[in-house]
MARBA-3410 file (N, C-alpha, C, O; in Angstrom, 1 decimal):
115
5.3,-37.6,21.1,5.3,-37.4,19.7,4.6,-38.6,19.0,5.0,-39.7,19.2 ~ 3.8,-38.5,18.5,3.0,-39.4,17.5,3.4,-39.6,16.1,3.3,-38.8,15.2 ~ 3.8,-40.9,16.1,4.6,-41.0,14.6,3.6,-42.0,13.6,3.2,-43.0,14.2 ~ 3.2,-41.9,12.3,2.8,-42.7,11.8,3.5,-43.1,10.4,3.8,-42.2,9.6 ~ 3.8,-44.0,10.1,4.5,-44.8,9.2,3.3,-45.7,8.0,2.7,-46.8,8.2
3.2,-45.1,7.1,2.7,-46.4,6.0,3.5,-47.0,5.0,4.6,-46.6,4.5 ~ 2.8,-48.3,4.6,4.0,-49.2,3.8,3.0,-50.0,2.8,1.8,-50.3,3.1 ~ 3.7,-50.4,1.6,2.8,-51.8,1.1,2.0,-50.7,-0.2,0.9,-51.2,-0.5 ~ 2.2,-49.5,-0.8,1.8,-49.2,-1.7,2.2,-49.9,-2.9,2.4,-51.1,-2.6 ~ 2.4,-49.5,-4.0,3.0,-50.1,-5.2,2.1,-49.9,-6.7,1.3,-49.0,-7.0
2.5,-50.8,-7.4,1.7,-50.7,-9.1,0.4,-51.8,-9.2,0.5,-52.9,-8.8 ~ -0.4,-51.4,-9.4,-1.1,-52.6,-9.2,-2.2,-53.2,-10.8,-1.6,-52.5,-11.6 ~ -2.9,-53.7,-11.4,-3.3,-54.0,-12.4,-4.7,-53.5,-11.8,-5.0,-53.6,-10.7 ~ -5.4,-52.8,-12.8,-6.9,-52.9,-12.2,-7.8,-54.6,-12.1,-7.7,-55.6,-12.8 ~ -8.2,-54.4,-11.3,-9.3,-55.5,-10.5,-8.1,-56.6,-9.4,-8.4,-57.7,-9.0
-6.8,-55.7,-9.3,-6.0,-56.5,-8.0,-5.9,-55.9,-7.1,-6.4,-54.8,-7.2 ~ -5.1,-56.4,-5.8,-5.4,-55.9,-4.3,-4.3,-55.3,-4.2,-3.4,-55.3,-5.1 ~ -4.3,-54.6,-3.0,-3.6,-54.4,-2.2,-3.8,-53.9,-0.7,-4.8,-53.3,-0.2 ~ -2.6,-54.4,0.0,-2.9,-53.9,1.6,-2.1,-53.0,2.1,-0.9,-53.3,2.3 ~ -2.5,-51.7,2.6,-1.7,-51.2,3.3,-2.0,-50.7,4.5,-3.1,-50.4,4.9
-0.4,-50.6,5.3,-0.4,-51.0,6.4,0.0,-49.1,6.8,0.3,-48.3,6.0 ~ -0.1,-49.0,8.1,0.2,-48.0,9.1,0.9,-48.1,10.3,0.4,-47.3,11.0 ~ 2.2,-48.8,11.0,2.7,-48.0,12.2,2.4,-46.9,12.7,2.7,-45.9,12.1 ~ 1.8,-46.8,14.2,1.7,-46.1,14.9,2.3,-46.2,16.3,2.8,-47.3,16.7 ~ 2.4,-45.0,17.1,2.7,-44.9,18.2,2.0,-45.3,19.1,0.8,-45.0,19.0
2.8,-46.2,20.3,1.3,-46.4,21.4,0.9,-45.6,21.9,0.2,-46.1,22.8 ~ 0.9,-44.0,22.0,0.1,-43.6,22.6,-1.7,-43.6,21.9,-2.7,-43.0,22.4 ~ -1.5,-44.4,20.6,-2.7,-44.1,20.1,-3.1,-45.3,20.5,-2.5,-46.2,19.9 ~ -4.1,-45.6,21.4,-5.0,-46.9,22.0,-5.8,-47.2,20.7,-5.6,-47.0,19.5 ~ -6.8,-48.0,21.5,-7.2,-49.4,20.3,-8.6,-48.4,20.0,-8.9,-48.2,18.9
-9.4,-47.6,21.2,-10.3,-47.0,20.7,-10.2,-46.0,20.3,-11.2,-45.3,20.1 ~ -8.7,-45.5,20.0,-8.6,-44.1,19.3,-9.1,-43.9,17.6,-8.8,-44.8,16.8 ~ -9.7,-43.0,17.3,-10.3,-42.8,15.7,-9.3,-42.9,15.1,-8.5,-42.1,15.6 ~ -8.8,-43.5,14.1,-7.9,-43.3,13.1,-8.5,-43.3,11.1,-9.5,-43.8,10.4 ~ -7.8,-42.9,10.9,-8.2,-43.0,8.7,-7.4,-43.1,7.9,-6.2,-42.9,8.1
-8.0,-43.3,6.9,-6.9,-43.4,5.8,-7.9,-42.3,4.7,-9.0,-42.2,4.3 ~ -6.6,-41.6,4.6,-7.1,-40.5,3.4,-6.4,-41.0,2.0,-5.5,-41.8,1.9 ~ -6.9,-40.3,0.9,-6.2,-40.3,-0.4,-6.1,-38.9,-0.9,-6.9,-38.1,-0.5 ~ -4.8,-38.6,-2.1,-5.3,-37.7,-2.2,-4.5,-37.5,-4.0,-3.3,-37.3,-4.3 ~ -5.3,-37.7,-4.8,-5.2,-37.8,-6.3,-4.5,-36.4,-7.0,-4.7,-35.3,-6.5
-4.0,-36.6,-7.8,-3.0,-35.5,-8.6,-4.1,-34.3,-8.9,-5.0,-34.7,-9.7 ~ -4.3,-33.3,-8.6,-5.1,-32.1,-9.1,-6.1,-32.0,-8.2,-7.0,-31.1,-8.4 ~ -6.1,-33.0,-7.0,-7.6,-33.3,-6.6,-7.5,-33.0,-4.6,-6.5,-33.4,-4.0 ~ -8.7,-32.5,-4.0,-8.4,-32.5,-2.6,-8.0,-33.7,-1.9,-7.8,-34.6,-2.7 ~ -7.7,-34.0,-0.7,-7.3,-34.8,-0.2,-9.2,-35.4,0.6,-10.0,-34.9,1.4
-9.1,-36.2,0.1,-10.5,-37.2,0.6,-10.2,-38.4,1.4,-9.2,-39.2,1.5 ~ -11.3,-38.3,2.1,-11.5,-39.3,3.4,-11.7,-40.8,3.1,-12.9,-40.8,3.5 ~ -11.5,-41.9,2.7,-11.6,-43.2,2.0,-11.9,-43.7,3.2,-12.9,-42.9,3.4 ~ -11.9,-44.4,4.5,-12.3,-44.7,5.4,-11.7,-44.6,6.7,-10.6,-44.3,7.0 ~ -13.0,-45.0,7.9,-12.1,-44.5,9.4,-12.6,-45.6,10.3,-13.4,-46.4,10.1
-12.0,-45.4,11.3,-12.3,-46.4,12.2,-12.3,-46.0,14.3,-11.4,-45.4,14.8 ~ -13.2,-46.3,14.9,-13.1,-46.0,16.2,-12.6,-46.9,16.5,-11.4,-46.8,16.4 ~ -13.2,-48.3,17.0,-13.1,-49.3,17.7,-13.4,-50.1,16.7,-13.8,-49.6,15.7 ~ -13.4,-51.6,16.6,-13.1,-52.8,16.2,-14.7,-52.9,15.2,-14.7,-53.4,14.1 ~ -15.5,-52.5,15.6,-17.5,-52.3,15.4,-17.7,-50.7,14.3,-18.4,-50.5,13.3
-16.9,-50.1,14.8,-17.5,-49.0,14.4,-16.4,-48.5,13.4,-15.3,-48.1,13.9 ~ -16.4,-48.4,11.7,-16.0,-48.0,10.4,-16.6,-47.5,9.9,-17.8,-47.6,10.4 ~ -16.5,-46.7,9.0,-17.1,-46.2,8.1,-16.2,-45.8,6.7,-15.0,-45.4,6.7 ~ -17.1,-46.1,5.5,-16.4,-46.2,4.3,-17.4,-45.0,3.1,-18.6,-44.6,3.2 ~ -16.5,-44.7,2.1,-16.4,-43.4,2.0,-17.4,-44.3,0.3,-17.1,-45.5,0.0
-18.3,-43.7,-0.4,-19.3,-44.1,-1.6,-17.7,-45.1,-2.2,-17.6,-46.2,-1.9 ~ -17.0,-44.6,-2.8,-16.2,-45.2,-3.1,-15.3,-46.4,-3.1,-14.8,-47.2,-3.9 ~ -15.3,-46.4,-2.0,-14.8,-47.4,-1.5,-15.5,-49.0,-0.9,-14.9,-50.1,-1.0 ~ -17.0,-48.8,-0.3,-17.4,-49.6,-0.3,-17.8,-50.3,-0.9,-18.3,-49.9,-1.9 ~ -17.7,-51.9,-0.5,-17.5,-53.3,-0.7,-16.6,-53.6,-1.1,-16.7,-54.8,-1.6
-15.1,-52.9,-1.2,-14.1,-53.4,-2.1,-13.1,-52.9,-0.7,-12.1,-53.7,-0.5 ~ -13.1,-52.0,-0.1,-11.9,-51.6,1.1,-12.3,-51.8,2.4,-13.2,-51.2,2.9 ~ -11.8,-52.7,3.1,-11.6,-52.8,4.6,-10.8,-52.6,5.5,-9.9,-53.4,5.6 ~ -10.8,-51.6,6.4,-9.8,-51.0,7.2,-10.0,-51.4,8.7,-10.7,-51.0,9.5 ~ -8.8,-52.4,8.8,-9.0,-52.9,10.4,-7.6,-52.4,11.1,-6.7,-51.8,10.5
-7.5,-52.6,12.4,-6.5,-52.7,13.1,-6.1,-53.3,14.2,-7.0,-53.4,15.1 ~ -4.9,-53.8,14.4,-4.0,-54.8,14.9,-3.5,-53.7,16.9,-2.6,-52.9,17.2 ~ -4.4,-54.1,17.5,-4.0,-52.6,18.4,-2.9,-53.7,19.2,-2.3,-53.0,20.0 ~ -2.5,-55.1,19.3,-1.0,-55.3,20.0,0.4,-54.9,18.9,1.6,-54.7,19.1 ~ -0.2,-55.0,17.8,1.4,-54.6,17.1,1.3,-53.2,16.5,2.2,-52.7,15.8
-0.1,-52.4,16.8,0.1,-50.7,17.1,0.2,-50.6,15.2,0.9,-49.7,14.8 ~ -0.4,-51.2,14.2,-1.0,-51.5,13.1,-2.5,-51.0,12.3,-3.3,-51.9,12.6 ~ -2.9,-50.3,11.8,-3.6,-50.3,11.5,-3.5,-50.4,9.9,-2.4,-50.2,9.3 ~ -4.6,-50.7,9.2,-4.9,-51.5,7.9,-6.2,-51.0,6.7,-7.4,-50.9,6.7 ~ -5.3,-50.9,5.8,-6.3,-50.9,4.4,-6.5,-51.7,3.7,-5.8,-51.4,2.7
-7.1,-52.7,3.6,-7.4,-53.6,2.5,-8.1,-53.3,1.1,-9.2,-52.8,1.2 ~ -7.6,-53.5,-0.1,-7.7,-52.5,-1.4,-8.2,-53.8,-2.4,-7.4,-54.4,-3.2 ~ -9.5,-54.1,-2.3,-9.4,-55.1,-3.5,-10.4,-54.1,-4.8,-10.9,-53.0,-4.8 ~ -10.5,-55.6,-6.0,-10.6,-54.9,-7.2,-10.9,-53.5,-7.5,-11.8,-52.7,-7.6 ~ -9.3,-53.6,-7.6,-8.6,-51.5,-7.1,-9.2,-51.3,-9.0,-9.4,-52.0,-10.0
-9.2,-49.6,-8.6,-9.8,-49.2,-10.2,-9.0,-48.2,-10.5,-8.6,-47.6,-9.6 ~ -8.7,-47.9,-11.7,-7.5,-47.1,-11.8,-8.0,-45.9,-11.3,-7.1,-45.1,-10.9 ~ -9.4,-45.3,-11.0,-9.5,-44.1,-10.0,-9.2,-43.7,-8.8,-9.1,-42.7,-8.1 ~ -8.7,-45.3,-8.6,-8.4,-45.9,-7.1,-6.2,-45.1,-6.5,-5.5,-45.0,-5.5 ~ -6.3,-44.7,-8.2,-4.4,-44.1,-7.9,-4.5,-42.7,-7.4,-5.2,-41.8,-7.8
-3.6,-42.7,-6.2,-3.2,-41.9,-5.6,-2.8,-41.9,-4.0,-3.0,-42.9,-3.2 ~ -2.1,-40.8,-3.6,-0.8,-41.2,-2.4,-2.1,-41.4,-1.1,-2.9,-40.6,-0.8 ~ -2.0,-42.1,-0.8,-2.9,-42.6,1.0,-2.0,-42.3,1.9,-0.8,-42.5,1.9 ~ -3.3,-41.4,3.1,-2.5,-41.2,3.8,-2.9,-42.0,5.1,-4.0,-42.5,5.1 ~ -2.3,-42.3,6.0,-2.6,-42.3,7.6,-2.9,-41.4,8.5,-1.9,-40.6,8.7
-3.8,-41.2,8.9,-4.4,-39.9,9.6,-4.8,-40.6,11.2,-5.3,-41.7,11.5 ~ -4.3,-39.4,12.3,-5.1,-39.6,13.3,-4.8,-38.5,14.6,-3.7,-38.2,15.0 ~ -6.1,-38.1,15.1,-6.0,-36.8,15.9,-5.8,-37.3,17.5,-6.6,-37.9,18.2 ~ -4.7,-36.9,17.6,-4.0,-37.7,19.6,-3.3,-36.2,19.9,-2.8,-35.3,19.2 ~ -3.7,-36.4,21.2,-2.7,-35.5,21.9,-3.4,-34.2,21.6,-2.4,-33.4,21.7
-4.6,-33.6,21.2,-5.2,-32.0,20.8,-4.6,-31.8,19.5,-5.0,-30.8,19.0 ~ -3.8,-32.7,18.7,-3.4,-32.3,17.5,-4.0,-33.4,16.2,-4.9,-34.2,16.4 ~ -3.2,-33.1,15.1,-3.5,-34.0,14.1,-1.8,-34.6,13.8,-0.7,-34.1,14.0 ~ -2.3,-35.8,13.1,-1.1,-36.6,12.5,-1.0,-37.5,11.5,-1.4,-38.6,11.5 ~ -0.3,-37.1,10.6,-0.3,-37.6,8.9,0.8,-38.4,8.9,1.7,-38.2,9.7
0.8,-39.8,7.8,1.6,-40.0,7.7,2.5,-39.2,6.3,2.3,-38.2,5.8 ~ 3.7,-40.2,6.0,4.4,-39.5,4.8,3.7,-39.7,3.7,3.9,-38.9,2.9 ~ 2.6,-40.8,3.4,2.2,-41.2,2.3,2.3,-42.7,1.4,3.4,-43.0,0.9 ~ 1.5,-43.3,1.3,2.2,-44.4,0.3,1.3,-44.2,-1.0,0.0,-44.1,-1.0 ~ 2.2,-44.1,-2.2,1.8,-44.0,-3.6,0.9,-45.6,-4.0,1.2,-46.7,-3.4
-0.3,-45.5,-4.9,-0.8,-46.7,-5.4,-1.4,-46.2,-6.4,-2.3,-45.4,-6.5 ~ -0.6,-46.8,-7.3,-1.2,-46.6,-8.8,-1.5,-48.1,-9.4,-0.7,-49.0,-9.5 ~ -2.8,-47.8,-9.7,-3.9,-49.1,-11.0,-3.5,-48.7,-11.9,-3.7,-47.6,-12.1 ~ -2.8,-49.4,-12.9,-3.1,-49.0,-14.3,-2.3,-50.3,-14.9,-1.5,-51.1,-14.3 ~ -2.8,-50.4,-16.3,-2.4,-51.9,-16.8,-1.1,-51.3,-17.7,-0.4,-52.1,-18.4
END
């Protein structure tokens, strides 16, 4: 069973950070694909960025030069770094990743910009 856990959402002011984080299960290795989705009130659930291995990311029009998504594969962590967030930037992120022939979401963490 593949469990993913995220943490570290909150209120944030536009042009401040935030990091959020992901627990996962070990069976997801260090070169397994993982992402972080969002998904805004009224609006589809969109792809903000992903990651194979430590080299290879990719970031969504949006998000680049302001989000960096790394991960920690000994403490089974993976990461969103959220700077000068814009209040477009509010809505629940998910942790995503396809192990085992299936898919796997986390519960969500809420992040809302607004002054």
């Amino acid at each position: 069973q593949v469990q993913l856990v995220e943490s570290g959402g909150g209120l944030v002011q536009p042009g401040g950070s935030l990091r959020l984080s992901c627990a996962h299960s070990p069976i997801i290795s260090s070169n397994y694909f993982m992402a972080w989705y969002r998904q805004a009130p009224g609006e589809q659930r969109e792809l903000v960025a992903s990651i194979q291995s430590a080299e290879i990311t990719y970031y969504a029009d949006s998000g680049k030069g302001r989000f960096t998504i790394s991960r920690d594969n000994v403490k089974k962590k993976l990461y969103l770094q959220m700077n000068s967030l814009k209040p477009e930037d509010t809505a629940v992120y998910y942790c995503y990743a396809p192990a085992a022939l299936s898919q796997y979401w986390g519960q969500g963490a809420q992040v809302t910009v607004s002054s």
